[in-house]
Every structure is written in structure tokens, then in C-alpha cells.
N, C-alpha and C positions, 0 to 999 in steps of 0.2 A: 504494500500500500504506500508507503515511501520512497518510492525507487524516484521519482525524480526529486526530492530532497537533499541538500548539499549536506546540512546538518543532525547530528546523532541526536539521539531522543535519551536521553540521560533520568530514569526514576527515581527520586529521591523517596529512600523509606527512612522513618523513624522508627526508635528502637521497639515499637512495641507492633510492628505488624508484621503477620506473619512470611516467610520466605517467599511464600508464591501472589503473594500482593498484586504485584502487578505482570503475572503468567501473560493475562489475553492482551497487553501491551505488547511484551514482549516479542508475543509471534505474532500480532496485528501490523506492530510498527517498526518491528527489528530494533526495540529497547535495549538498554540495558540498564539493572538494575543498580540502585550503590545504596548503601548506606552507613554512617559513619564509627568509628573505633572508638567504643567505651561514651562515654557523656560528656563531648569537646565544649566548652565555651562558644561563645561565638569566632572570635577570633579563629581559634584551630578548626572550626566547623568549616569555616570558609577557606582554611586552609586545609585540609583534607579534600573538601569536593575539588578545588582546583586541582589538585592531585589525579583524582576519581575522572576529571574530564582529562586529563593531559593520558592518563592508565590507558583506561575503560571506554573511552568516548571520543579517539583521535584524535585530541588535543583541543578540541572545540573550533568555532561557539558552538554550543548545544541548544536544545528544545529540550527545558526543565520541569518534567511531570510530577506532580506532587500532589499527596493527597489528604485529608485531613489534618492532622498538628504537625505535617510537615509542609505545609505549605509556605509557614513564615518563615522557615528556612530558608525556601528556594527563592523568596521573597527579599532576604540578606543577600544572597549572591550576587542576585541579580541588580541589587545596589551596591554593594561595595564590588564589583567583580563584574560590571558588564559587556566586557571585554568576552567574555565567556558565554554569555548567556542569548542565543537569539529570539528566544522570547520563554514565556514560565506558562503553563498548564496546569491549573488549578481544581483538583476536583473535590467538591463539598470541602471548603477549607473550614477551619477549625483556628479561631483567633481570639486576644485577648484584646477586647473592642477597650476594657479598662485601661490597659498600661498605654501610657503617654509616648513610650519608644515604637509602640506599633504604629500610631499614625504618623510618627517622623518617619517611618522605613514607607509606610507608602508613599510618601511624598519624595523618596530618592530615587523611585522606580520610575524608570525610563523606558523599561524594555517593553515590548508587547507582550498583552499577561490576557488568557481567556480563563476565564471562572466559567465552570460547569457544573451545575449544583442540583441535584435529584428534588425532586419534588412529588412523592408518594399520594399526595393529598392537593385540594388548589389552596389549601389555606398553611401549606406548609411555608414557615421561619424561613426565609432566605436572605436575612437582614448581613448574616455574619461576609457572608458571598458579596453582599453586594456595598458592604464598607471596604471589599478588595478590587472589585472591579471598577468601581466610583474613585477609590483614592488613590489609585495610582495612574498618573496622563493617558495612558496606551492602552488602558482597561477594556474589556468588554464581558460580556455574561450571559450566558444561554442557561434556561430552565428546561431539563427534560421532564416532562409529567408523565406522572404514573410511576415513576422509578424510585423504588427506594435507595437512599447511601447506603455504602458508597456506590456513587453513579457510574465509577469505571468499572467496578466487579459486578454490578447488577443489571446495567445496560451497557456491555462491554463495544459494542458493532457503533451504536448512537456516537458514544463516546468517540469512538476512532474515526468518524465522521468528521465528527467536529473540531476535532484537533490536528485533524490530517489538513483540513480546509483554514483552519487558522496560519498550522503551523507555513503551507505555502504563501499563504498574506505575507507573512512575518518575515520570511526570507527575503522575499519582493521587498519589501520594505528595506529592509537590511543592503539590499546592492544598491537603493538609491543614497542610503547616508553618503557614500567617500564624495558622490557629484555631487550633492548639496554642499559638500563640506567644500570642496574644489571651486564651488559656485561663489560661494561665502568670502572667500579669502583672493578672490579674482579682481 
């Protein structure tokens, strides 16, 4: 499904989901999975994934999959580290709307970020989703109804639709930055 894609699909897991988290990624998108050694700070978090993409993921940028409490993760990288990152994939993110360092981190994201958030019921909570997709410039957010979270393991094909079609946006996107930037300095 990504054959004409330049860049690797890198899954971010945190430490409490299980190995095969993100299986129908992997054979959907040609993933690959990471997640980080012992319980890094943020600092060494970010240094580790840089690691994980330079290992695991050709050295980047990547297309950074993330799902529930690992979303603000991929969400750090992608700000301190967007050298690396060609856009963030979000699914049903899981955030602390309270701490004041969350909404500075959406405001450092630059990168192109899709939030995909399941929606079981029409009166399902999508507030936390859509404080990720609203606060960071590049945001967007699709509601799959009828699916319960997580919405990549429940609606795996949906999922890989939507991200397959983002993630080609996002690299378009990406080849015009160097002529804007060329443009700019003319």
C-alpha cells in the first residue's frame, strides 16, 4: 500500500502495549515497530527514537504512528527533532489536557499531524483528539463511526486508508518546503 512512498512508517509503542500493537500496520504499511529502553526522560526518549529512525527506519524522515499515551511522544519528536519527522499519525491519542507543557508542545509542532479517533457511539468524547488536531498548525482529524479504540486495531483497512492518503499529502508537502525556502531567500 506504500510502494510509492519515499518515507518509512516508524510505530511508536509505549511501554504498556502489547508486542503485536501495531501487526495490521505493519503488513498494511510495511511499519516498523520501536519502542523505547526502560523509562527514558524526555530528553533520552528523543534520543533513542533518533537512534530507532537512523537503526530501524533508514535514517528518516519518517511517518510517526502513535497511539494512545504514546502519542505525546511522537508529538516531542516531532518538535524538538523535525528534521526527522514527515508528519505524526495519531490514533485515539490519550493527553494531559491539565499540564501547561502539553499545550507548549502543540504549539512547537510544525509537522503535518492526522488524528484518527474511533467513535463507537455519535455522542462519543473526542475533545482529547481534537485539543491535538486544533493545537498544532498542520492538524487535521477524521472521526471513524461505529469503531471502537483503539481505531487502528478495531478498524485496521479505515485506518490504513486514511493514513496512506494523509501520509502522501504530507510528503507533497515536504518536496515543496526546500523551493519555498529557495523562494524566500531569492
Amino acid at each position: 500500500m506504500t510502494d510509492e512512498l519515499a518515507a518509512a512508517v516508524l510505530c511508536l509503542r509505549s511501554g504498556g502495549e502489547p508486542a503485536d500493537w501495531f501487526l495490521d500496520q505493519v503488513h498494511a504499511l510495511g511499519a516498523v515497530e520501536w519502542s523505547p529502553e526502560g523509562d527514558p526522560d524526555d530528553v533520552a526518549w528523543v534520543a533513542q527514537a533518533g537512534e530507532a529512525v537512523a537503526r530501524d527506519a533508514g535514517g528518516g524522515p519518517v511517518h510517526l504512528l502513535a497511539a494512545g499515551t504514546a502519542v505525546p511522544r511522537a508529538l516531542l519528536l516531532a518538535a524538538r527533532r523535525p528534521d526527522l519527522v514527515v508528519s505524526v499519525l495519531a490514533a485515539d491519542p490519550e493527553v494531559d489536557e491539565a499540564d501547561p507543557a502539553y499545550w507548549e508542545l502543540l504549539r512547537q509542532v510544525q509537522t503535518p499531524t492526522l488524528v484518527v479517533v474511533a467513535a463507537p457511539e455519535p455522542d462519543t468524547d473526542t475533545s482529547q483528539a481534537q485539543t491535538v488536531a486544533g493545537g498544532v498548525s498542520n492538524g487535521v482529524m477524521v472521526i471513524v463511526d461505529g469503531t471502537a479504540a483503539p481505531v487502528h486495531r478495531s478498524n485496521p483497512r479505515s485506518f490504513a486508508e486514511w493514513v496512506t492518503a494523509f501520509m502522501s499529502i504530507a510528503e507533497g508537502l515536504s518536496s515543496l518546503e526546500p523551493q519555498a525556502r529557495e523562494e524566500a531567500h531569492a
